[in-house]
ZATOR-440876 format. One line per field, with one value per residue (C-alpha): residue in one letter; x, y, z; residue number from 0. Coordinates in steps of 0.001 Angstrom, whole numbers, always signed. Layout:
// ZATOR-440876
tivo c(A, ...)
px c(X, ...)
py c(Y, ...)
pz c(Z, ...)
marza c(NUM, ...)
END
This chain:
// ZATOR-440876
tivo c(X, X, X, X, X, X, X, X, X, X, X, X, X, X, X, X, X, X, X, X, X, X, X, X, X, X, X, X, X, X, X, X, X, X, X, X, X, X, X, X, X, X, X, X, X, X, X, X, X, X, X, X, X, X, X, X, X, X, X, X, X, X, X, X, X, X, X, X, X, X, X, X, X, X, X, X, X, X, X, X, X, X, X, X, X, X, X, X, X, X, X, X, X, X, X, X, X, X, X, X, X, X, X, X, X, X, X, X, X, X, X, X, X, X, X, X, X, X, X, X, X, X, X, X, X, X, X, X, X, X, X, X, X, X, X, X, X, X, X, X, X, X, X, X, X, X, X, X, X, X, X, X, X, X, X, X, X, X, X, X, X, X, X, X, X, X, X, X, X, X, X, X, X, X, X, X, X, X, X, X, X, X, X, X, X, X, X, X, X, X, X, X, X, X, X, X, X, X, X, X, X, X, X, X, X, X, X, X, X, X, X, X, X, X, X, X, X, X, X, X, X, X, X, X, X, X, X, X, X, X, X, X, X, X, X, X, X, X, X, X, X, X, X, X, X, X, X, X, X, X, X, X, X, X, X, X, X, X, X, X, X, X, X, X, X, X, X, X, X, X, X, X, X, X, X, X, X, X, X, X, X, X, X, X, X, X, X, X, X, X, X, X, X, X, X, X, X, X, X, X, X, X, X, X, X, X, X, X, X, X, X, X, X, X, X, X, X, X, X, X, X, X, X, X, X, X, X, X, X, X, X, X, X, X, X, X, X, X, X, X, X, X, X, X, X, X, X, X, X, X, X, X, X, X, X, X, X, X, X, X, X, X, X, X, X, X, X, X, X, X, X, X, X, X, X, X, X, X, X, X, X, X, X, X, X, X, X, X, X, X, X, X, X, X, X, X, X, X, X, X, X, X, X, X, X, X, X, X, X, X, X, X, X, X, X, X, X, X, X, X, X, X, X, X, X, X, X, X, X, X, X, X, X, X, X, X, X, X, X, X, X, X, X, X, X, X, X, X, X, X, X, X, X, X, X, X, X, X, X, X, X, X, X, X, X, X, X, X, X, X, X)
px c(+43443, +40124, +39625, +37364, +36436, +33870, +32102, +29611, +26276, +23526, +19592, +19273, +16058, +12674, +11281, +15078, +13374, +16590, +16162, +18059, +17683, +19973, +22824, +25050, +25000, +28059, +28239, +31194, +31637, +34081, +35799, +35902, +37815, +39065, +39990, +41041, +38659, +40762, +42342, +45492, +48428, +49479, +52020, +50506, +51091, +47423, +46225, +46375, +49044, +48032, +51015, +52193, +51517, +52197, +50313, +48140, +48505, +44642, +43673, +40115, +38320, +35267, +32906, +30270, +28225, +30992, +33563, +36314, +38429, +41899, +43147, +46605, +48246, +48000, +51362, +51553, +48954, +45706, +44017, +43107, +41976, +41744, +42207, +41260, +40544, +36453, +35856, +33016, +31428, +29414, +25960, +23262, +20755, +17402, +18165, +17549, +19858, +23519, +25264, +27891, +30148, +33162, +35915, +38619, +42133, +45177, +48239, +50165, +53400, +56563, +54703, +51142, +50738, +48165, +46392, +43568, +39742, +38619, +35757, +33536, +29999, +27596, +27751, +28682, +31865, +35022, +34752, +34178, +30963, +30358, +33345, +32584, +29274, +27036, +24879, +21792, +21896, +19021, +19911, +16385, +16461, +20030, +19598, +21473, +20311, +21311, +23974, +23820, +20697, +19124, +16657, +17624, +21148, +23021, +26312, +24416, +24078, +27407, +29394, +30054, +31053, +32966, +31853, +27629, +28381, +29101, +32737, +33913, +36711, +37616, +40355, +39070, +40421, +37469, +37201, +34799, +34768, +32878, +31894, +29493, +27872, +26563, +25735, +26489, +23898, +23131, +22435, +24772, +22411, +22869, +19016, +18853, +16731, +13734, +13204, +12997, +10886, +8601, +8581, +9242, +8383, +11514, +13121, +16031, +18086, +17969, +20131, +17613, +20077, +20216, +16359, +14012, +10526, +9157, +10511, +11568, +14867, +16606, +17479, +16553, +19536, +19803, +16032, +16441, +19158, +18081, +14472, +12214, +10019, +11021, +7745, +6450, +6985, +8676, +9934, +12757, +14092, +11933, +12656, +15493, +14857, +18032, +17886, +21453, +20310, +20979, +17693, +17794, +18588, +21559, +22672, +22083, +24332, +26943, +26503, +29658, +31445, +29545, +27262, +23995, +20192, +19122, +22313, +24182, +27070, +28718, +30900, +33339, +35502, +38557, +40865, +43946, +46604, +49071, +52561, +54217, +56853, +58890, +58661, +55758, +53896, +50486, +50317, +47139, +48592, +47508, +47287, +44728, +42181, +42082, +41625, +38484, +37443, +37672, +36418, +32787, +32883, +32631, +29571, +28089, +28406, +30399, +33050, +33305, +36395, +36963, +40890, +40385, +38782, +35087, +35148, +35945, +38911, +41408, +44398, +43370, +45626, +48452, +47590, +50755, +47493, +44205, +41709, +38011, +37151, +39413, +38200, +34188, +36051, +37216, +34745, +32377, +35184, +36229, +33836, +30668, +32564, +30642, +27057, +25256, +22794, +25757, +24333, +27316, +25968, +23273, +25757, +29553, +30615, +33398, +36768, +39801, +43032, +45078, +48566, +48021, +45057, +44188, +42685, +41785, +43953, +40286, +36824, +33992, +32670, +29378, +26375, +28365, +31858, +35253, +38740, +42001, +45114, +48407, +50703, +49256, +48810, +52263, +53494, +51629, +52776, +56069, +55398, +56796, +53455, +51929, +51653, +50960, +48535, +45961, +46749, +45119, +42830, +41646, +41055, +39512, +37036, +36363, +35588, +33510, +31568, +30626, +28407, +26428, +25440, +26614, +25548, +25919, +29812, +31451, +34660, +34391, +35710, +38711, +38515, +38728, +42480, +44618, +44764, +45885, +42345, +39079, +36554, +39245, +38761, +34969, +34651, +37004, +33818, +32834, +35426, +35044, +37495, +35113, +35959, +38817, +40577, +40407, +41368, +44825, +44730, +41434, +39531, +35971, +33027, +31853, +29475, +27449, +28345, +30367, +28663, +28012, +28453, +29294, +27020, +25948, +27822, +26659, +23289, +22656, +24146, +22084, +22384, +20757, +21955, +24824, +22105, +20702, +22026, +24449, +23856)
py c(+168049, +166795, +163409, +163560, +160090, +161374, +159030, +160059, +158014, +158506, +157454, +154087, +153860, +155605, +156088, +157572, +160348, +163269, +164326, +167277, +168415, +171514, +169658, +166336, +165598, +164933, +163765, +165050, +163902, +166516, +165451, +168619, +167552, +164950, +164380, +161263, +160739, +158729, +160139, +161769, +159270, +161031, +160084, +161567, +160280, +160022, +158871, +155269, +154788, +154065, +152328, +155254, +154160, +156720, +159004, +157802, +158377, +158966, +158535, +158445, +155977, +157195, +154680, +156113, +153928, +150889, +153698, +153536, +156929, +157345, +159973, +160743, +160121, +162910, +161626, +161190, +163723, +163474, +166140, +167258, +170305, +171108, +168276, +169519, +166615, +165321, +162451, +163298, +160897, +161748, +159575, +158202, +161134, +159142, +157127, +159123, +157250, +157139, +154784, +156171, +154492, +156297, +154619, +156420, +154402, +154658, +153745, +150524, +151632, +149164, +147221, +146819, +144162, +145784, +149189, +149729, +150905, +153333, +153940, +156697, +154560, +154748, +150793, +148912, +145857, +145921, +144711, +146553, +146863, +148252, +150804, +152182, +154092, +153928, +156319, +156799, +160531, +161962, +164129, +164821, +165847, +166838, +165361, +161530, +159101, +155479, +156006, +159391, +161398, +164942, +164150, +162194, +161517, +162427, +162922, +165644, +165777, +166010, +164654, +161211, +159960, +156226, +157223, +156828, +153028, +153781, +152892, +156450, +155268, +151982, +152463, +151238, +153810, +156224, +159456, +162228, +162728, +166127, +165629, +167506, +165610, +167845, +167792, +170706, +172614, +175362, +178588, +176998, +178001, +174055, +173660, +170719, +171004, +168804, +170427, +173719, +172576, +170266, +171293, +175061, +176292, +178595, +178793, +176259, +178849, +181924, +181272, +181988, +180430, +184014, +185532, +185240, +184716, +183853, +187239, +184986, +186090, +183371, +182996, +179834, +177714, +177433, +176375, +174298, +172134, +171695, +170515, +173898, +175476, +178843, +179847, +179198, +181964, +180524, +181836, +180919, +183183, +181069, +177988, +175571, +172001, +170870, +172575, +174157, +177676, +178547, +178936, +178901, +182266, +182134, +178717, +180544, +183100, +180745, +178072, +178618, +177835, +174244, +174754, +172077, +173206, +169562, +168711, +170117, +173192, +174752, +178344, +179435, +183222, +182778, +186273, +185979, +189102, +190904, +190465, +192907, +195224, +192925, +190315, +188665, +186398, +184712, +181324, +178408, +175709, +174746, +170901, +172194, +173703, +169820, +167742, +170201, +169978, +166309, +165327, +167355, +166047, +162571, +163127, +165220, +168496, +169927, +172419, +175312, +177898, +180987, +181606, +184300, +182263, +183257, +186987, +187420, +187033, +190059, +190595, +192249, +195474, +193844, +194300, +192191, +191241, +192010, +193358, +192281, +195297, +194823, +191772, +192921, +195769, +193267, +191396, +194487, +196408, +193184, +190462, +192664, +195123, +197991, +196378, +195524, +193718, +191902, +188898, +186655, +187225, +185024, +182009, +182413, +181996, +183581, +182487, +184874, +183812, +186477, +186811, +186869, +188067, +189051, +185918, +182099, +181429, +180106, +181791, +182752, +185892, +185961, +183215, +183112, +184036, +182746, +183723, +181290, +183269, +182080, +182589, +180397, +177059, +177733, +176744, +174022, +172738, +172891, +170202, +166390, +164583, +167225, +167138, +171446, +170762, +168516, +171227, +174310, +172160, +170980, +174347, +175904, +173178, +172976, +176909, +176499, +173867, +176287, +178062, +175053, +175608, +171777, +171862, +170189, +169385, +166791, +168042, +171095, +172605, +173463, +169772, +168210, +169854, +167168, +163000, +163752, +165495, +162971, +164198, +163542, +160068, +160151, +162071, +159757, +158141, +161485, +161416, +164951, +167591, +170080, +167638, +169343, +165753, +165508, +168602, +169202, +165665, +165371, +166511, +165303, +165576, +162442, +160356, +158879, +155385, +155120, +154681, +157512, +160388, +160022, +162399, +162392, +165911, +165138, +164677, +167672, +170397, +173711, +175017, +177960, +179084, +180732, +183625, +184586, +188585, +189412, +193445)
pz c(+72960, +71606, +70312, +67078, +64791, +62195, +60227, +57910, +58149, +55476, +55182, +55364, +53248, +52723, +55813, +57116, +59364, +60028, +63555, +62769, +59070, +59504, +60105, +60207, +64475, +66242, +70078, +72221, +75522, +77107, +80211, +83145, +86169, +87953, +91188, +93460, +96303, +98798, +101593, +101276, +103056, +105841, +108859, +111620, +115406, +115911, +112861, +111377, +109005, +105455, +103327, +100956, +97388, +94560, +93151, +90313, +86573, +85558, +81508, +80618, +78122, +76648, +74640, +71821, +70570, +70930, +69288, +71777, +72760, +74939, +76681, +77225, +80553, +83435, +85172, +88876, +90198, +92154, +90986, +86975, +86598, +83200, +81300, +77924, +76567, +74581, +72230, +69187, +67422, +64330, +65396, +63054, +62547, +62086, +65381, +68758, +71546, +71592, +73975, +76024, +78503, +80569, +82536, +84765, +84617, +86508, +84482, +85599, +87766, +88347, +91280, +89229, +86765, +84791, +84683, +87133, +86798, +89371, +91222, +89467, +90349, +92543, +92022, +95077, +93950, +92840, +88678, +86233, +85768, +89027, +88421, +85359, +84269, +81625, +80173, +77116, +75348, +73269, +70353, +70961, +74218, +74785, +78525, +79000, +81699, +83078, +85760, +85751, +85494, +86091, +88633, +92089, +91535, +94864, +93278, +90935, +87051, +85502, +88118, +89299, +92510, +93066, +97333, +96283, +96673, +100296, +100295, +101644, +104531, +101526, +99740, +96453, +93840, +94292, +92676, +91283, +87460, +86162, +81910, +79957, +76966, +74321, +70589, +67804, +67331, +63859, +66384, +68821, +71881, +73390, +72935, +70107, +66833, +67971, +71511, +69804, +67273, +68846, +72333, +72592, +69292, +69187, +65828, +65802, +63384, +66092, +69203, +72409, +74978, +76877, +76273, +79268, +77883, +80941, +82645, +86315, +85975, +84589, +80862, +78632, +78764, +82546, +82976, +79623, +81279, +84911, +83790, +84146, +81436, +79951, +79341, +82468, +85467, +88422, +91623, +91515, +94496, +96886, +95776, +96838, +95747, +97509, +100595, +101227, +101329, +97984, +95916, +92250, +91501, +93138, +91699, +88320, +89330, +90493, +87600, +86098, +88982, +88606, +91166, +91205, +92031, +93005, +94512, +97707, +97222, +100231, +98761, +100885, +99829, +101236, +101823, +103328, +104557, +102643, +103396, +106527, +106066, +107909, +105864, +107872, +105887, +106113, +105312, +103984, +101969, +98551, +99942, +102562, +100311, +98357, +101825, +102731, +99629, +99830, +103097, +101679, +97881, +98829, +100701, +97677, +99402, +97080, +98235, +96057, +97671, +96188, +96470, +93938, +90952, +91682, +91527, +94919, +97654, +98177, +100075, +103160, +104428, +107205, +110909, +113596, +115891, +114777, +116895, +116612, +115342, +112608, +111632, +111308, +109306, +106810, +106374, +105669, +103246, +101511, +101628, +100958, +99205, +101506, +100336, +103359, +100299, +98127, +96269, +97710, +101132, +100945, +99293, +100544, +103793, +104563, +106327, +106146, +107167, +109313, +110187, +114104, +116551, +119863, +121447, +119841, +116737, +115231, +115985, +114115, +113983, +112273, +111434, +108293, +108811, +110510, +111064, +110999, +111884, +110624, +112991, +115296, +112869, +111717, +115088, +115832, +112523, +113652, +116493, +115767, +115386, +113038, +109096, +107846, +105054, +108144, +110786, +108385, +106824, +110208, +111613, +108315, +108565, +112331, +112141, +108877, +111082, +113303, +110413, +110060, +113611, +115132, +118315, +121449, +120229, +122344, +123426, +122850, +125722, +127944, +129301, +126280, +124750, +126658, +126773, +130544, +130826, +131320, +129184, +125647, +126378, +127501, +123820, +121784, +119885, +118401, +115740, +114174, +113856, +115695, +118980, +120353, +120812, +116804, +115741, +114021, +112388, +111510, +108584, +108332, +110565, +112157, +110965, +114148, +113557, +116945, +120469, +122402, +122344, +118863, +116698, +112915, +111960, +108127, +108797, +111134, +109458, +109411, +105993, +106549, +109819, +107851, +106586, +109744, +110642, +113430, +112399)
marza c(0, 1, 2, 3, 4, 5, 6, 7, 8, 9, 10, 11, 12, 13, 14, 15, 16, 17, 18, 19, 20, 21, 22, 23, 24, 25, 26, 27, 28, 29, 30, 31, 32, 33, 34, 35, 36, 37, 38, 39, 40, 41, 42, 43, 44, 45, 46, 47, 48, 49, 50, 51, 52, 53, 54, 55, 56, 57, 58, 59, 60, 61, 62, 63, 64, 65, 66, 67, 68, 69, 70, 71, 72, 73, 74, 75, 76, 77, 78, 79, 80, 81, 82, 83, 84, 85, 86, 87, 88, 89, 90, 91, 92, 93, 94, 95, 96, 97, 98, 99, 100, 101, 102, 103, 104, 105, 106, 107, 108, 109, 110, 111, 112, 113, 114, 115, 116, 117, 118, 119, 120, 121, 122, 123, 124, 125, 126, 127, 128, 129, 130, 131, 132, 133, 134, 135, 136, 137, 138, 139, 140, 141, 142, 143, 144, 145, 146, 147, 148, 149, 150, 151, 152, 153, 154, 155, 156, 157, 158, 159, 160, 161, 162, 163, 164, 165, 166, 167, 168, 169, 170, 171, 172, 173, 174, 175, 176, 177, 178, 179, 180, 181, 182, 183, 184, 185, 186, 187, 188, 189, 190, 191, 192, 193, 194, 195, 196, 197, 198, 199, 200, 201, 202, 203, 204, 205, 206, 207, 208, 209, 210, 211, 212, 213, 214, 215, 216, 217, 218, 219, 220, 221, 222, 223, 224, 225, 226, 227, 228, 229, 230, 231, 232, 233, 234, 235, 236, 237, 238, 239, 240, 241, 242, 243, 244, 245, 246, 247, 248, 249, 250, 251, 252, 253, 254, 255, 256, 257, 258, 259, 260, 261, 262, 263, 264, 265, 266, 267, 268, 269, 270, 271, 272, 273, 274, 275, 276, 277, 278, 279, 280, 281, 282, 283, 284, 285, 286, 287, 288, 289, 290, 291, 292, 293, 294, 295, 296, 297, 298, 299, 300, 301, 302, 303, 304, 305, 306, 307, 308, 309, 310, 311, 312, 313, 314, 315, 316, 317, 318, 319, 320, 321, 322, 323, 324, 325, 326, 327, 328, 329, 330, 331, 332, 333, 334, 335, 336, 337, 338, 339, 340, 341, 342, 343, 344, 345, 346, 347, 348, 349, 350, 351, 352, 353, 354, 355, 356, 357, 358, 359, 360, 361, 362, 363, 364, 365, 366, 367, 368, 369, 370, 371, 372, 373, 374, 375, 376, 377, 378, 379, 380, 381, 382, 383, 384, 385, 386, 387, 388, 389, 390, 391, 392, 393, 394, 395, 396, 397, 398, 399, 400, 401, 402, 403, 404, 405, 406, 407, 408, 409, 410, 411, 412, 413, 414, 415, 416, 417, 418, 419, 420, 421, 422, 423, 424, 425, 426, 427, 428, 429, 430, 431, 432, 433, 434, 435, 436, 437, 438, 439, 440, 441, 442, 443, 444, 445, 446, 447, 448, 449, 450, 451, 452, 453, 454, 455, 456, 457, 458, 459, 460, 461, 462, 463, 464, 465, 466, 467, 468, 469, 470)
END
């Protein structure tokens, strides 16, 4: 529930000069998601073994202007996904900065002797100033800065990210915190008083948050917030300030799902088959979706996957073993929805999960589409040294890697599936889960850092090799 200390302020003298005359302004700090950034402890045969600690207990402190607000407790979970939970502060009105400082805690357990800060900075250290992250928001404006920022933040406005201090394989209580600061507003369009008044000329008392004076295509409040003009023409179908192949039109059309025009997002529709008449059923574990997502959020790739939340995903029709025909079926009939020219084909990539099919478990099919079936992952799972959550995620990745066209891929090939075969140990260095040696209990892309023939997967993606046209 929300947080809210009013106090009233009034003119201090003469020359008290009301930023906002229409009303009395508040600042709210609302807190969107959370999620822990280490990696998940798992006891895999192949994999170091991380002692298992419990899962945290996150609360949130927010500071405005010195005015300190506390969350309640999210008990033992990793992952907070709708935390509904804002502090508001009712700020001077004559004075334009408020100070803001947040702070992600994990509650003290039996074996801690005091709570614990995490990592939400880009901040490289382990005390608290370099955990926690402070910020300076104009009621003028409505934009903050300081450890967060609009322009040339790599985690992306919005979000924060304890892995920018480069302490990705550390565990040091990392994690990625989404907020939203905002102030209230008399036509409640999110555009503050003085920017309409002194900067657009827009009457502050008529909402204009969805108008498109420019005519690009793009209403007022999305150019408003990510820095552009709304009375200025731009084409914003041609232009892509953070290169991952989605240009601002499309990140306008995916904004509510969070996505970032100066920061990387990678969407993914995931459909998955219907159940058989037998009883056959086809399987991806919730705990896969949050290690893929993890292994690309901590390198400020954000994974977006559409399980069904995005306006997308369906159950396909069963098939025992699909055919390859079947498969370019679905993914004309249910990803583009029998439009050849669907929106979503220029930003999803798509990776359906199947029951069973005639040939690799894993393949992809298109520049921008893959296929995992089930049947086959559910029996590798089975095997002693395996954990089921790693195994899909491993595969779902290692195919979705393929649409970001890695190439050469050491050990990638039928001499690489075995330790009893020479090339998995000539290929050891190139720890990625697209190395054939890696995959099943691996999920992350390597990062170059090892001798040859290690290779930077992070740095050479292709993000626009997933548009190109098979026909």
């Amino acid at each position: 529930m929300p947080y809210t200390l009013a106090i009233k302020t009034s003119p201090l003298n003469n020359n008290f000069l009301d930023i906002d005359p229409l009303l009395d302004v508040s600042v709210t700090v609302d807190i969107i998601k959370i999620r822990s950034l280490e990696k998940e402890d798992k006891q895999l045969f192949f994999e170091e073994i991380i002692d298992e600690n419990s899962e945290p207990d996150f609360y949130i402190k927010v500071f405005i202007n010195n005015q300190e607000f506390v969350s309640d407790i999210w008990l033992n979970t990793r992952y907070v996904y709708d935390p509904q939970w804002s502090a508001t502060l009712n700020v001077a009105d004559d004075e334009e900065f408020v100070d803001i400082k947040i702070q992600l805690w994990d509650s003290k357990d039996e074996d801690a002797k005091a709570d614990r800060l995490c990592d939400i900075s880009e901040d490289y250290g382990n005390s608290d100033d370099s955990y926690d992250v402070e910020l300076t928001y104009s009621i003028k404006t409505g934009k903050w800065t300081g450890d967060d920022s609009l322009i040339d933040d790599l985690s992306g406005y919005g979000r924060l990210n304890g892995c920018d201090d480069g302490t990705i394989y550390e565990k040091d209580r990392d994690c990625e915190l989404w907020f939203n600061i905002y102030q209230n507003d008399y036509d409640m369009d999110g555009i503050p008083y003085w920017t309409e008044v002194n900067v657009y000329g827009t009457d502050p008392t008529v909402g204009d948050s969805k108008l498109d004076p420019d005519g690009d295509g793009i209403p007022t409040d999305w150019e408003w917030k990510w820095g552009y003009d709304p009375f200025v023409w731009d084409d914003h179908v041609n232009i892509d300030p953070d290169k991952d192949s989605i240009n601002n039109y499309e990140e306008y059309l995916t904004s509510e799902w969070f996505s970032d025009p100066f920061r990387k997002d990678i969407f993914v529709e995931m459909d998955i088959m219907d159940e058989g008449p037998n009883g056959e059923k086809t399987y991806f574990p919730e705990g896969s979706k949050e290690i893929i997502q993890t292994a690309f959020n901590r390198r400020n790739m954000v994974f977006h996957l559409d399980d069904g939340c995005m306006g997308g995903s369906d159950l396909v029709p069963f098939n025992e073993k699909s055919k390859f025909g079947d498969i370019i079926n679905f993914y004309k009939d249910y990803f583009l929805q029998g439009n050849l020219n669907n929106w979503r084909r220029g930003v999803f990539h798509y990776g359906i999960v199947l029951y069973s099919v005639e040939g690799a478990a894993g393949f992809m099919f298109r520049p921008n589409a893959f296929q995992v079936a089930s049947k086959g992952h559910e029996k590798i799972s089975n095997e002693w040294w395996s954990d089921r959550d790693v195994v899909y995620a491993s595969a779902y990745m290692h195919e979705l890697g393929h649409t970001f066209n890695f190439w050469p891929i050491p050990g990638h090939n039928k001499l690489s599936y075995y330790p009893w075969q020479i090339n998995w140990w000539i290929t050891r260095p190139y720890k990625s889960c697209m190395n054939y040696g890696y995959m099943y209990y691996t999920v992350d892309y390597s990062d170059g850092s090892r001798c040859f023939p290690d290779l930077n997967d992070w740095e050479r993606m292709d993000f626009a090799y997933f548009e190109r046209n098979w026909g």
